[in-house]
C-alpha beads as a LAMMPS data file, in Angstrom:
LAMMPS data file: protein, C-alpha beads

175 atoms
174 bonds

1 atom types
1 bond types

-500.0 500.0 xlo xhi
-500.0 500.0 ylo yhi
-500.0 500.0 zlo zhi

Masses

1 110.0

Atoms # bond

1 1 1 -391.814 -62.526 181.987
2 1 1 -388.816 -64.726 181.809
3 1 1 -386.698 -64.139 185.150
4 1 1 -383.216 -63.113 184.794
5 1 1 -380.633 -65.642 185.126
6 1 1 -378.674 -65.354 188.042
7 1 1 -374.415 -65.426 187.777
8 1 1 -373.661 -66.897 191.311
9 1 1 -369.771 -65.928 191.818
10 1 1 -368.138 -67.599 194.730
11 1 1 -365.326 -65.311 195.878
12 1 1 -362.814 -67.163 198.942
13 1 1 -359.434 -68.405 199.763
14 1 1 -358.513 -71.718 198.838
15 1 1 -360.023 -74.161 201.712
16 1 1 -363.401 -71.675 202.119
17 1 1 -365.601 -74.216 200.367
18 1 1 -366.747 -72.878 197.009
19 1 1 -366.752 -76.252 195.366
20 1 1 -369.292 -77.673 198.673
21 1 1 -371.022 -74.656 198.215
22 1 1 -371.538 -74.794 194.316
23 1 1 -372.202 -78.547 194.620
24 1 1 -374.935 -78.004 196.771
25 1 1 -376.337 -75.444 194.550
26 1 1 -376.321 -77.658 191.511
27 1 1 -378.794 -79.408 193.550
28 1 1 -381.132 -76.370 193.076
29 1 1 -380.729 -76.192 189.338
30 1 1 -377.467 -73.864 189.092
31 1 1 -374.981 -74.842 186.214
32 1 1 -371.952 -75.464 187.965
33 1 1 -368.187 -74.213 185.724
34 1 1 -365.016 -75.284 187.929
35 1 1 -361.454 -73.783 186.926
36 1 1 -359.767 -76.057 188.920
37 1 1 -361.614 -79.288 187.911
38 1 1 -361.061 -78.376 184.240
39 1 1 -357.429 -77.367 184.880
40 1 1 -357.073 -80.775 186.511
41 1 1 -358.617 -82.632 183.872
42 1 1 -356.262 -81.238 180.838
43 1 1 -353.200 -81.339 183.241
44 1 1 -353.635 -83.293 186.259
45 1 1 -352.265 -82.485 189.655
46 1 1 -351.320 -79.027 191.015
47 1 1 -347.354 -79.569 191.532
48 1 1 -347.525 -83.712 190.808
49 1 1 -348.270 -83.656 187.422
50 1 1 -346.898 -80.440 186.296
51 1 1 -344.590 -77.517 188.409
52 1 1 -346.316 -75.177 190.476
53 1 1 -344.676 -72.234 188.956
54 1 1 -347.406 -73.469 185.709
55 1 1 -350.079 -73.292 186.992
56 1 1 -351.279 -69.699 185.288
57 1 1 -350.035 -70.351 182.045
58 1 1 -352.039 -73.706 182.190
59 1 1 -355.056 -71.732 183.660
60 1 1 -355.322 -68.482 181.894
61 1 1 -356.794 -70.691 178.436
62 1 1 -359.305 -72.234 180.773
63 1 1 -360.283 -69.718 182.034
64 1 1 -361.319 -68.093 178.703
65 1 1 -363.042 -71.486 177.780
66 1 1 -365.344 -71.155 181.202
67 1 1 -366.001 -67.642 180.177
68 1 1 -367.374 -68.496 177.157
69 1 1 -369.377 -71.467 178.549
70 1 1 -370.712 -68.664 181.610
71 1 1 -371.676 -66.652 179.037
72 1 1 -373.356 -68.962 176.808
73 1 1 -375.190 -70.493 179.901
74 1 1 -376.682 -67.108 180.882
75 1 1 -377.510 -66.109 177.310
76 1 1 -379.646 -69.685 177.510
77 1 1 -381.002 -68.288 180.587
78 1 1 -379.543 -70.627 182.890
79 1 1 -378.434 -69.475 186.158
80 1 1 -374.624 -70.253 186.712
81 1 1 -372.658 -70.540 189.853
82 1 1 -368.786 -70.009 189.147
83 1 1 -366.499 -72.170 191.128
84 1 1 -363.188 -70.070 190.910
85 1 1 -361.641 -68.147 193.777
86 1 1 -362.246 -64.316 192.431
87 1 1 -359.936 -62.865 194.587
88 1 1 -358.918 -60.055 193.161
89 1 1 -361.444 -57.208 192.602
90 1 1 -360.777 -56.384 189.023
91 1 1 -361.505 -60.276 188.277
92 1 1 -364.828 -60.066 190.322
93 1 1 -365.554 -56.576 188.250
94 1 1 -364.889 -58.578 184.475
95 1 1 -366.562 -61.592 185.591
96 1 1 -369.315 -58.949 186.400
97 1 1 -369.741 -57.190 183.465
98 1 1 -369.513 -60.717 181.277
99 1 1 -372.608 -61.353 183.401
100 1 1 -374.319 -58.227 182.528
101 1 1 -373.626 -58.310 179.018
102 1 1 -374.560 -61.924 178.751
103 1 1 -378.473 -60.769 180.257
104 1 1 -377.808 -62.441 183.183
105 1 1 -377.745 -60.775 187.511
106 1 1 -374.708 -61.276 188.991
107 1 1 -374.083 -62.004 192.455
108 1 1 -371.298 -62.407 194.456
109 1 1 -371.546 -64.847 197.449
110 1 1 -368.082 -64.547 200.376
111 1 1 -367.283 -67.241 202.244
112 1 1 -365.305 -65.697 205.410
113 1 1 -363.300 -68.022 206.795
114 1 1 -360.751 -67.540 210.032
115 1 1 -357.089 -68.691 208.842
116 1 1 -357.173 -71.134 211.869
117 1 1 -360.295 -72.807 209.795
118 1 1 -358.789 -72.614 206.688
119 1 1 -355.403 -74.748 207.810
120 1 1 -357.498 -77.108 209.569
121 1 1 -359.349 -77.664 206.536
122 1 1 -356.936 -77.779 204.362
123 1 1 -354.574 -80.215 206.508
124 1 1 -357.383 -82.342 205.504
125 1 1 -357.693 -81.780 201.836
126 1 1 -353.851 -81.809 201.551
127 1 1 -354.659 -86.003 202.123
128 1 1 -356.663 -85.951 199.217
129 1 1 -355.260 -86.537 195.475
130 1 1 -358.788 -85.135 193.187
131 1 1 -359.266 -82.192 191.334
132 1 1 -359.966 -79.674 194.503
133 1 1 -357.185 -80.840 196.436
134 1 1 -354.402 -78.410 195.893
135 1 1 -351.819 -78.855 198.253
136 1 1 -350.940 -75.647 200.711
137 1 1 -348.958 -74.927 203.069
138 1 1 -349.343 -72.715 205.795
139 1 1 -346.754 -69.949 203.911
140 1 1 -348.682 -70.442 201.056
141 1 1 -352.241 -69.583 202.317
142 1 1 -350.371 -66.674 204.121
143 1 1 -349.083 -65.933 200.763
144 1 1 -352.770 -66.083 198.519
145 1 1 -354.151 -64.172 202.272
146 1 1 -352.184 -61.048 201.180
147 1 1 -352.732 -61.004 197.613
148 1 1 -356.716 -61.465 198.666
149 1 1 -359.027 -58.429 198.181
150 1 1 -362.609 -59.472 200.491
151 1 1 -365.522 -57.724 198.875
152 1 1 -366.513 -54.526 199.981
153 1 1 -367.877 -51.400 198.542
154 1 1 -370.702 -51.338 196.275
155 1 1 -370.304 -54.611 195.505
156 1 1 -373.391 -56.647 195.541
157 1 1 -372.475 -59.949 198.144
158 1 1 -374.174 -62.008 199.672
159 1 1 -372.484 -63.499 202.908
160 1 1 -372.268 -67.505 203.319
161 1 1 -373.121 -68.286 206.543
162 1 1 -372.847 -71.902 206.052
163 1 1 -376.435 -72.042 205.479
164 1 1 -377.009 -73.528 202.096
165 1 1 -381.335 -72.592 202.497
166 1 1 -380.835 -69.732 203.936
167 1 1 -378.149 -68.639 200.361
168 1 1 -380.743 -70.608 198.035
169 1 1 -383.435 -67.894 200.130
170 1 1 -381.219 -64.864 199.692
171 1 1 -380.008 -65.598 195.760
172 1 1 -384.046 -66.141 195.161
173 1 1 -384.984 -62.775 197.018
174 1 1 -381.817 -61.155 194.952
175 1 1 -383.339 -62.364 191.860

Bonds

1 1 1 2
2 1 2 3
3 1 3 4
4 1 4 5
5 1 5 6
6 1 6 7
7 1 7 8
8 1 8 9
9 1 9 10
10 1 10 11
11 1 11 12
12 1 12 13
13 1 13 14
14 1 14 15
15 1 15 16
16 1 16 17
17 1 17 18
18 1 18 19
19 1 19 20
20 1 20 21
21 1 21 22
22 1 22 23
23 1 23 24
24 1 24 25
25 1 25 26
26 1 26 27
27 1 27 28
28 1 28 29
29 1 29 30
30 1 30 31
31 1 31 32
32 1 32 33
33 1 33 34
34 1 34 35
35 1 35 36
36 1 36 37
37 1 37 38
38 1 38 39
39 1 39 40
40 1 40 41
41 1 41 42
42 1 42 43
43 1 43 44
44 1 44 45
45 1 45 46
46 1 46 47
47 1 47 48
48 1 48 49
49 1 49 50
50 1 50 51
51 1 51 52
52 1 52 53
53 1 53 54
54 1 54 55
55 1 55 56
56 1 56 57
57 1 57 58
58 1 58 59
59 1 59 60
60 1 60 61
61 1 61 62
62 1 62 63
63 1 63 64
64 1 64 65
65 1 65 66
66 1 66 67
67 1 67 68
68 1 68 69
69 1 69 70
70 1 70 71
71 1 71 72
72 1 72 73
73 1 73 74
74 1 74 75
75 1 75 76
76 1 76 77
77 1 77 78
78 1 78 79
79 1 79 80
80 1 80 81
81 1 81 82
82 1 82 83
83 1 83 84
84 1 84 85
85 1 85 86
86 1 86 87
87 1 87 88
88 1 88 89
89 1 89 90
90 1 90 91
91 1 91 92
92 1 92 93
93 1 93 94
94 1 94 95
95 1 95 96
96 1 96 97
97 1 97 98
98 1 98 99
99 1 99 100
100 1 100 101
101 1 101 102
102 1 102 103
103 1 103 104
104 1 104 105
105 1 105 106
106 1 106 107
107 1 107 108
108 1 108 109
109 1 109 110
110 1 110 111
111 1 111 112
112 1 112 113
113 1 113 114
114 1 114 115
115 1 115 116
116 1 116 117
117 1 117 118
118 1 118 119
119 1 119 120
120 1 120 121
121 1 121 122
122 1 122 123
123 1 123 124
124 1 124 125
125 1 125 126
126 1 126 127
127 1 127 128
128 1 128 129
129 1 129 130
130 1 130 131
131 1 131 132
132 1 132 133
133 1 133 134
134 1 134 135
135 1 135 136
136 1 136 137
137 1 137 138
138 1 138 139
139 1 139 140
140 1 140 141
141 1 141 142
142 1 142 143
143 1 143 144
144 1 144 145
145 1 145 146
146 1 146 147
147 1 147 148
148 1 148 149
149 1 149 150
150 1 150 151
151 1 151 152
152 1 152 153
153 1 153 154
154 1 154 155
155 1 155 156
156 1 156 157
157 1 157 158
158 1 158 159
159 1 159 160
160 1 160 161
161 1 161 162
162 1 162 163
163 1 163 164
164 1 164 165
165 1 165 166
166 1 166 167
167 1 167 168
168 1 168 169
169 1 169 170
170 1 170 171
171 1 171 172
172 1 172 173
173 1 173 174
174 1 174 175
């Protein structure tokens, strides 16, 4: 019997590491689909290249396109890991049910991270000028902090410890 394809959705605040995290699990034969990378390559830079206050209108058609690709992927019976933020629980719920719908297991995987963490990091990847390196401020991340729903509930997640065997380990056992 042909396993089920596994829908790996990363769900964190800007600065958790999603993109390290899907990276790494390209390495164990997950297709990786970035919003951010694709919104970078069609528009460039996050408030360089084109106004902040953009950004959704830019993002909302490539979203769609990655949603189709997901879909497709899992159909093919590839397992996918989605590099988006998912913060908001209705987002994690359609993302879900494309999953389902698509034949493939979908899994949410948190990354936690302390807001003292997250500036540090992100004082860091403010420096940076690539795709994932989205300048924010310390009134922004308060900002996308209070608009941020963590999974709970009967949500399926698996917690990232910063372990990326011991997530490989749990997304196999989940399989």
């Amino acid at each position: 019997m042909t396993p089920v394809p596994l829908a790996v959705l990363l769900v964190g605040i800007t600065g958790s590491g999603k993109t390290t995290v899907a990276q790494a699990l390209v390495g164990h034969g997950y297709t990786r689909l970035s919003v951010d990378e694709e919104v970078h390559r069609l528009h460039g830079r996050y408030g360089v290249d084109y106004p902040e206050d953009t950004y959704f209108e830019r993002e909302r058609p490539v979203v769609e396109a990655i949603r189709q690709r997901f879909v497709k992927e899992l159909e093919a019976g590839n397992d996918v890991v989605l590099d988006h933020g998912l913060w908001r629980r209705e987002d994690r719920d359609a993302w879900r049910q494309a999953a389902r719908e698509a034949g493939g297991h979908p899994l949410v995987v948190y990354l936690p991270v302390s807001r003292g963490e997250l500036l540090r990091r992100l004082a860091e990847r403010n420096q940076r000028e690539d795709a994932n390196a989205l300048t924010v401020t310390p009134e922004a991340l308060d900002d996308f902090l209070a608009r941020f729903d963590p999974p709970a509930g009967e949500e399926e997640v698996v917690v990232y410890s910063g372990d990326v065997d011991a997530l490989v380990t749990a997304l196999s056992q989940a399989r």
